[in-house]
N, C-alpha and C positions, 0 to 999 in steps of 0.2 A: 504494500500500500504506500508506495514512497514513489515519490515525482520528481524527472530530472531538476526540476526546477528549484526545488528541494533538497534535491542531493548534490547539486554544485554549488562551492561557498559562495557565500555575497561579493568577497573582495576577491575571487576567481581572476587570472588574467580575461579567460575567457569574453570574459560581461564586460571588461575593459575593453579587448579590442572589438567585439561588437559595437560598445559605443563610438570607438574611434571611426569606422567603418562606415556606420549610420552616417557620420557627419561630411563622408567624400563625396566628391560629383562623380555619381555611376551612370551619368546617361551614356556618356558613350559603349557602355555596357549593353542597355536597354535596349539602345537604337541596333542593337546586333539580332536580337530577339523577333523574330517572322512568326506573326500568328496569321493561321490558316487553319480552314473548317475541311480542308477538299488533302490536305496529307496527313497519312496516318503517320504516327508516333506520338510520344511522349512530349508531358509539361515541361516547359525549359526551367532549370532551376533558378532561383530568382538569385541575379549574380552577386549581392550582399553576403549568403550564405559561403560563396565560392570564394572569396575575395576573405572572409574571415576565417574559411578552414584553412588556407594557405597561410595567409598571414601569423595563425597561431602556430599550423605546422615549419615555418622559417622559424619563429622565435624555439620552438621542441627539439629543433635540429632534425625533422624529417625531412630526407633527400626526393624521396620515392613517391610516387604517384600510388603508387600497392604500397608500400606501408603504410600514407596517410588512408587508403579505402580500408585496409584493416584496422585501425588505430578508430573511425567513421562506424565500426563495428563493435566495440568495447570501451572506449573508451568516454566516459562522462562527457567531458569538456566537450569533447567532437560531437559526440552525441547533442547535446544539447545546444549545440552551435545548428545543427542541421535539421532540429524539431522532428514533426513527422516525416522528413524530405529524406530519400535513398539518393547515393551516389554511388557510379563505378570508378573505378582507375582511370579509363579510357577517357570519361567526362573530366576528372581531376587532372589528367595529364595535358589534354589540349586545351583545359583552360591559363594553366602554368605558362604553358609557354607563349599562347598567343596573340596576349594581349599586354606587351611590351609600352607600345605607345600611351595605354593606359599605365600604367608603372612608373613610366618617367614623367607624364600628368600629375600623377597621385602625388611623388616625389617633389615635384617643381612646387605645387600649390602647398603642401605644407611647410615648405621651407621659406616660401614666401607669405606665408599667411606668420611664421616666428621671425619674419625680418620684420613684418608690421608691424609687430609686437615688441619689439625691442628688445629678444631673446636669441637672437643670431645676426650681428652686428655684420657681417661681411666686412672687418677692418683687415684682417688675417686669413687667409687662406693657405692649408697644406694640403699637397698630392704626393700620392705614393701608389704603386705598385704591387700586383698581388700576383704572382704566378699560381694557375690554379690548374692541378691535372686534368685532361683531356680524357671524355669517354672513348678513348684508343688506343692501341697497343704500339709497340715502337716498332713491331714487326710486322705493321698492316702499312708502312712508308713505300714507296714503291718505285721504280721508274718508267718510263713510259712506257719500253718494250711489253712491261709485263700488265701495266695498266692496259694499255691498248688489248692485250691477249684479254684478260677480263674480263674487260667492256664486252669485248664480241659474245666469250662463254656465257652472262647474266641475259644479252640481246636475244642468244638463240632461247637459252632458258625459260625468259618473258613469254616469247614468240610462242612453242614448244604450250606453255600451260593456255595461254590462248587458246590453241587449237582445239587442246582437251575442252576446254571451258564448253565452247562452241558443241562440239561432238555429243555431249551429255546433258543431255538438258531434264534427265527423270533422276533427280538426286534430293534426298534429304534435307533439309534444314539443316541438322547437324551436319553435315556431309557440305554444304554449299556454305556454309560459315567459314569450316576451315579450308577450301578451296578457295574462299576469296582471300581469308589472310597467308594464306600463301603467296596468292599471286600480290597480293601488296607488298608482301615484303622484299618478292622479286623486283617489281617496281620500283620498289624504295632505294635497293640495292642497284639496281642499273643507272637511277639518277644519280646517286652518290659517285660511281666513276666516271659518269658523264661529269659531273661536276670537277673529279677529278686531273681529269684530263684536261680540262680547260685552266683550272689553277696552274698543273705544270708548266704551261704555254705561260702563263705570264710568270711565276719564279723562274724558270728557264730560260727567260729574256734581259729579269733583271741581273740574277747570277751571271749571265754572258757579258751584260754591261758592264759588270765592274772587273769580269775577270774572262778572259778568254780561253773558251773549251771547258767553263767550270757548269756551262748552262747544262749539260746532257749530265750530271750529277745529279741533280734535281731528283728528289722525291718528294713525293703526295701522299699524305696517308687513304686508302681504299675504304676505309671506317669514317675518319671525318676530316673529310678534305679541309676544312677550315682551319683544323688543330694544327702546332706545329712545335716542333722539339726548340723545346728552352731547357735552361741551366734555372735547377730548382737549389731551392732554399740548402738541400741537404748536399749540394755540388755536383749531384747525377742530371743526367738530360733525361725529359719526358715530354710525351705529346702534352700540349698543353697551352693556356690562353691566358690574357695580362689582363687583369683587374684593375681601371684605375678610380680612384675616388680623389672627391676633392673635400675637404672636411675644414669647417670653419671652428679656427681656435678657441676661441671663446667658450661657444655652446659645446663642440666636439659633435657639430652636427654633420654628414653626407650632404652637401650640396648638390653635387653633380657626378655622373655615373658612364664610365667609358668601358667599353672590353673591346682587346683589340686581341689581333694576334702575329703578334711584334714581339721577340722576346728581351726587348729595350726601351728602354723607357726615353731614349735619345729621341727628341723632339715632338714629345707629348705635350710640353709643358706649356708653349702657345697654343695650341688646341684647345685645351681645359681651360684656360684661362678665356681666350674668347668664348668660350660656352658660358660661363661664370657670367661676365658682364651683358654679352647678351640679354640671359636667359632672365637675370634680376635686377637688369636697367641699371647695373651700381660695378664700379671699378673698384679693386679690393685694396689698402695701401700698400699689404705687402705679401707673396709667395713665399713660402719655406717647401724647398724641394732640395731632393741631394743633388750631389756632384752630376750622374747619370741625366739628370735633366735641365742642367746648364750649358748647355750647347751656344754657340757664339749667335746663332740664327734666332733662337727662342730668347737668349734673355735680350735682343737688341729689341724684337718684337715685344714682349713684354715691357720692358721698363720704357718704351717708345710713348707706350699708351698709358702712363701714370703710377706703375705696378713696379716696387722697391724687389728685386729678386735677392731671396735670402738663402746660401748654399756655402758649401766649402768650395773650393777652387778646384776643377778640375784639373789633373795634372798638377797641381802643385807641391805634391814631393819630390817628382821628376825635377820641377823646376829649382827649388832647393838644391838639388842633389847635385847641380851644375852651378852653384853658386849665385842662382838671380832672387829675386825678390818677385813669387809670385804675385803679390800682390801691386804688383807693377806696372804699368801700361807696357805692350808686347807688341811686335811690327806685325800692321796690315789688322788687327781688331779695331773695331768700332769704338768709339765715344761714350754709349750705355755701356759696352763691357767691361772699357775701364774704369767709368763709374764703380760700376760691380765691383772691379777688385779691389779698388779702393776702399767700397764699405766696408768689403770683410777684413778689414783689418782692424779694425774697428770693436773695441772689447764689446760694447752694447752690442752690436749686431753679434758677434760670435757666440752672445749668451742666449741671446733670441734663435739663434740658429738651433742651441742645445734642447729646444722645446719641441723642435717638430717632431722624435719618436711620440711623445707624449698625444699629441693631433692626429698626425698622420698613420704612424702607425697602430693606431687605437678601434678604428672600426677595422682593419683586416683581421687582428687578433681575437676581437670578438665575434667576425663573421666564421672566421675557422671554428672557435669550439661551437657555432651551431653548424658545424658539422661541411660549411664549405672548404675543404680538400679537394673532391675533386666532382665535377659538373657529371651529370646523369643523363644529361641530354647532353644532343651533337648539332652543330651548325653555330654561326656568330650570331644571330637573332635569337634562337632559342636560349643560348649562352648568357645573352645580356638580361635576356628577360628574366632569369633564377637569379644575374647577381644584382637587379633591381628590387628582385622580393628581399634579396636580403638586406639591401641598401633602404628600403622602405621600413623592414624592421627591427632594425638598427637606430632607425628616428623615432618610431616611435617607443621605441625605452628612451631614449633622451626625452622625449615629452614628457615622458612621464617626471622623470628625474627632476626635469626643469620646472614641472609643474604645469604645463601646458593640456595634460589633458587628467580630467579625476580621477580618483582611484576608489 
């Protein structure tokens, strides 16, 4: 005789992020929703509920579409996030990823509804870097001879269950379910080295450009063409994509949200930085970024447009090590650069610079123990879209923190 209502506490995160939930703009949700009297199927789920099983499942550290549907079977909190309403994995999973645009919506308007507020000052801004493993293997890289071979085997494959498809048409239910997810996955698998092969075409051009005869070296992974072998935290290479956040010092809030798949962070740092003013109509006074994202390009762009770049000197032990004084003007650098090195000489500035672990490296540490290591889904859209849920639920614990939303 006990009602979930009941049986989940009052100060539950659960009822929290519901509340938080209730207060975003989901039309662009809604407007996805096609009601029709004339196709059979099911009631679309009313996307509030999806948007807050996700939400609570990024803050639980669940990766998986099938764990949060099982977790949607036992567990209170989910339970009663989802009332009388049933969901599968397959709903769970193409909502996760597909609605990215809404993510970095969700993201932008609360960050600027706590600049309104006077609770995220945009005076500081730090970026940093997140290598996060790749759903691929290091032995799914390939070259083209053998992509090309591939491509053709998946083509006839495709081709081949087609024909069966056609030929049998008195089959089962059961029987035509999994005959179609077969033929999907073939599908799915042929596009992917079609995709592949098209990647190699452009790294096998760039590689050529900088180095001749390096272009036919080139490999693609057959698994997720997007992914690409970087040097991880523990010093091995792994398939894998850059995380970048832009996080304001003050609040220690996620402003702005990149995945690339770059495994350098060399000239990222004007990028992010025009998103930043763009996106909140406000120029920040100063950047704290490492050495890796001081490039001569970016801080001239950067500090062009108002923005005080705060970093160690690239190279400047080298330069020590030959007797100069990196902080020195250098032949053939710009006028913002050697501003730049001139700041960092500067004891204030070098102690400001000792803050950005604190900032910057503060929401990757905390996006990893909810459990982002390594991405579940494949492709650069799908990619950004997981490290938006977690860039969305990473602010809202700071709301909370800051006080911005009740508890």
């Amino acid at each position: 005789m006990l009602s979930l209502e009941d049986m989940l506490p009052r100060d539950h995160r659960a009822r929290i992020v519901w509340s938080f939930v209730k207060t975003l703009d989901l039309e662009p949700l809604y407007e996805k929703i096609v009601v029709t009297k004339s196709t059979v199927g099911r009631n679309s789920i009313a996307p509030e509920i999806l948007v807050s099983l996700w939400l609570l499942a990024t803050l639980d550290g669940i990766g998986t579409a099938r764990e949060l549907g099982r977790r949607c079977e036992t567990d209170i909190a989910y339970l009663w996030t989802l009332g009388n309403v049933t969901v599968n994995y397959h709903t769970l999973s193409d909502f996760r990823v597909e609605n990215g645009a809404f993510l970095e919506k969700t993201l932008v308007d609360t960050v600027a509804s706590l600049v309104a507020q006077g609770l995220v000052p945009l005076e500081t801004i730090a970026q940093d870097g997140m290598r996060v493993r790749a759903s691929a293997g290091s032995s799914s890289f390939r070259r083209k001879p053998t992509l090309e071979s591939l491509q053709q085997q998946a083509q006839a494959h495709v081709d081949r269950l087609k024909k069966e498809s056609e030929n049998e048409c008195d089959r089962s239910d059961g029987d035509a379910r999994r005959q179609a997810a077969v033929e999907r996955a073939s599908r799915e698998r042929q596009e992917r080295l079609d995709e592949a092969l098209r990647q190699f075409e452009e790294l096998s051009k760039q590689r050529e450009s900088r180095r001749k005869g390096d272009g036919e070296k080139t490999r693609v992974s057959t698994t997720d063409p997007d992914a690409r072998n970087m040097k991880m935290a523990n010093g091995g290479f792994d398939p894998a994509f850059n995380v970048q956040f832009a996080t304001d010092a003050d609040s220690r809030v996620i402003v702005a949200v990149d995945v690339i798949n770059s495994g350098t962070d060399s000239g990222q740092m004007a990028p992010m930085h025009e998103k930043v003013c763009s996106t909140y109509d406000k120029t920040p006074k100063t950047q704290l970024v490492d050495s890796a994202y001081a490039t001569k390009g970016d801080v001239k762009t950067v500090e062009s447009k108002g923005t005080e770049v705060v970093s160690t000197i690239p190279r400047g032990s080298v330069l020590e090590s030959k007797g100069k004084d990196p902080h020195a003007q250098q032949p053939g650098e710009s006028d913002e650069y050697t501003a730049f090195r001139a700041r960092m000489a500067k004891e204030e500035y070098k102690e400001l610079y000792k803050t950005r672990p604190s900032v910057a490296e503060f929401p990757n540490a905390d996006c990893r123990n909810r459990n982002l290591r390594q991405f579940k889904v494949r492709g650069l859209v799908k990619v950004k879209a997981v490290a938006l849920w977690h860039a969305v639920a990473f602010n809202f614990t700071r709301m909370v923190n800051l006080g911005a939303l009740a508890i």
